[in-house]
SELUMBA-645058 format. One record per residue (C-alpha): chain; residue in one letter; residue number from 1; y, z, x. Coordinates in nm, 3 decimals. Layout:
BEGIN
PT pati bavo vexkol      py      pz      px
PT    A    A    NUM       Y       Z       X
...
This chain:
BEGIN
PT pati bavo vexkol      py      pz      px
PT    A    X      1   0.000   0.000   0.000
PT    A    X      2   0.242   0.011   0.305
PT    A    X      3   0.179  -0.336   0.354
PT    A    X      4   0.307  -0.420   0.021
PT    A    X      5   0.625  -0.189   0.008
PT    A    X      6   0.750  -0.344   0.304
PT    A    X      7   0.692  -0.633   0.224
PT    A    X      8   0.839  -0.598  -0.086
PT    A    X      9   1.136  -0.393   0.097
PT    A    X     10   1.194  -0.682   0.321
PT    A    X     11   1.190  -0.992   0.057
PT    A    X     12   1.462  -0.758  -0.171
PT    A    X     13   1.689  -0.718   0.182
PT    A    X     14   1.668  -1.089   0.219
PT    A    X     15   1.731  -1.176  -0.127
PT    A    X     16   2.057  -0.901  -0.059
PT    A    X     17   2.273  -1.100   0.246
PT    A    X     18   2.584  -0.932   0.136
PT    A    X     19   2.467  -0.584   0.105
PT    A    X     20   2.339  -0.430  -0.240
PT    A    X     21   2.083  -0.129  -0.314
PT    A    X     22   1.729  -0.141  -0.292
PT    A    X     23   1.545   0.086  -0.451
PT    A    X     24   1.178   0.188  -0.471
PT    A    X     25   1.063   0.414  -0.688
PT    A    X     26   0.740   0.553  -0.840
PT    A    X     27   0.687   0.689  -1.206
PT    A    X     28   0.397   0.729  -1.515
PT    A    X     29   0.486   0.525  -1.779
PT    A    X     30   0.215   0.447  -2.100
PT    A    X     31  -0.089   0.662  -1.878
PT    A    X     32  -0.027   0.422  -1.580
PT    A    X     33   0.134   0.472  -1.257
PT    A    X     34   0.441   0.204  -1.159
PT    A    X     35   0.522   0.149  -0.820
PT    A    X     36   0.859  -0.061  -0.837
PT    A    X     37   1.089  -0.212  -0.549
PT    A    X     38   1.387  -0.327  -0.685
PT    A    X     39   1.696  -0.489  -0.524
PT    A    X     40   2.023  -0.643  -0.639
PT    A    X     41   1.989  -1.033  -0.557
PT    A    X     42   2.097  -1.332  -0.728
PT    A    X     43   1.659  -1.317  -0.879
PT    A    X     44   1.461  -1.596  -0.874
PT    A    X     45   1.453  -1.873  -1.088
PT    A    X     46   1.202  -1.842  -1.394
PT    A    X     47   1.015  -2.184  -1.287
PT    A    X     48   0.987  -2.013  -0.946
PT    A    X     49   0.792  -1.671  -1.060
PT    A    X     50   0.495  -1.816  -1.149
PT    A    X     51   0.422  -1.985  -0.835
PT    A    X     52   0.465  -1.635  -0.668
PT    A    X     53   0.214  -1.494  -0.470
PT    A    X     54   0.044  -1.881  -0.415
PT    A    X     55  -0.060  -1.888  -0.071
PT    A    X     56   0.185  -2.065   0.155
PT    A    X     57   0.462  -2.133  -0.121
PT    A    X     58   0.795  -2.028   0.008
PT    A    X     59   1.133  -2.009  -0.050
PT    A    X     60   1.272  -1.900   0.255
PT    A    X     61   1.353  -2.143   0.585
PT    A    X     62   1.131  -1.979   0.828
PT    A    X     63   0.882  -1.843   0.553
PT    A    X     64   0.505  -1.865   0.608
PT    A    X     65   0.436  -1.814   0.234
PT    A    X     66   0.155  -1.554   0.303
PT    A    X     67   0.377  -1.199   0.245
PT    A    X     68   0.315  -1.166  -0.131
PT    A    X     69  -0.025  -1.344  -0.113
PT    A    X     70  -0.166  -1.089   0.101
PT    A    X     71   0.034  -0.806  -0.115
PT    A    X     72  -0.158  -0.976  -0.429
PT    A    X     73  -0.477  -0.913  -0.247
PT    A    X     74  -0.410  -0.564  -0.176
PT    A    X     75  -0.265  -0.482  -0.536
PT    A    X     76  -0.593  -0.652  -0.633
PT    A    X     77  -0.819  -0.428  -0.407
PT    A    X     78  -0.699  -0.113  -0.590
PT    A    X     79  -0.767  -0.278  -0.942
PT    A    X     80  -0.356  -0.276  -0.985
PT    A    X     81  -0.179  -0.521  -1.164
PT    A    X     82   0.170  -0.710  -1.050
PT    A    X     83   0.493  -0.720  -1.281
PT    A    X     84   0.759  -0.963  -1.183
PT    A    X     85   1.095  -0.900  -1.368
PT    A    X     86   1.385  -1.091  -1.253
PT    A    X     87   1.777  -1.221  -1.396
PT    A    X     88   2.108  -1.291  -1.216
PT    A    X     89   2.130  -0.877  -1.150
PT    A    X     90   1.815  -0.878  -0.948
PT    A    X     91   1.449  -0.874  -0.886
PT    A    X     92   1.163  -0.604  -0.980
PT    A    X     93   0.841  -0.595  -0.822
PT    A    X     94   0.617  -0.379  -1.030
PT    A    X     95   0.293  -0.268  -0.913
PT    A    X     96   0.105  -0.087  -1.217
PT    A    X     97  -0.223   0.141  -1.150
PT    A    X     98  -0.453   0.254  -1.384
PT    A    X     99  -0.502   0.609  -1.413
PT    A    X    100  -0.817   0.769  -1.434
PT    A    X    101  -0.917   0.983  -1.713
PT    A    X    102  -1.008   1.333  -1.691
């Protein structure tokens, strides 16, 4: 999960070149844990999102396109799911867990 908050970190900080507030955050919300990094870019265009997380797709100059792929992988090897919310205010990157019942 390190791996995927810094990732995560680092896209919002790009997506921020003229300063702005990330924020990451963890919280219980419907008997599931959220994990969300949130920063204050321009977003990403809607026809973009879905292509998210496709192995070598990229929208940055010196991308590789493998940073959210491998995140994907990881949010996938702790049976988590990944929420993508984004406008002109800014991008959310929601990982949701399922908790376990007692």
């Amino acid at each position: 999960m390190c791996q995927v908050i810094l990732n995560f970190a680092n896209n919002g900080f790009d997506a921020m070149p003229s300063g702005g507030c990330l924020t990451i955050r963890t919280y219980k919300e419907d008997e599931k844990v959220v994990l969300e990094v949130q920063d204050e870019g321009e977003g990403i265009m809607p026809e973009l999102i879905e292509k998210i997380g496709t192995p070598f797709f990229t929208t940055k100059k010196n991308g590789t396109g493998l940073g959210i792929a491998v995140c994907t992988n990881i949010i996938n090897q702790h049976n988590a799911k990944l929420k993508i919310n984004s406008d002109s205010n800014g991008t959310s990157f929601q990982v949701i867990f399922n908790t376990l019942s007692s």
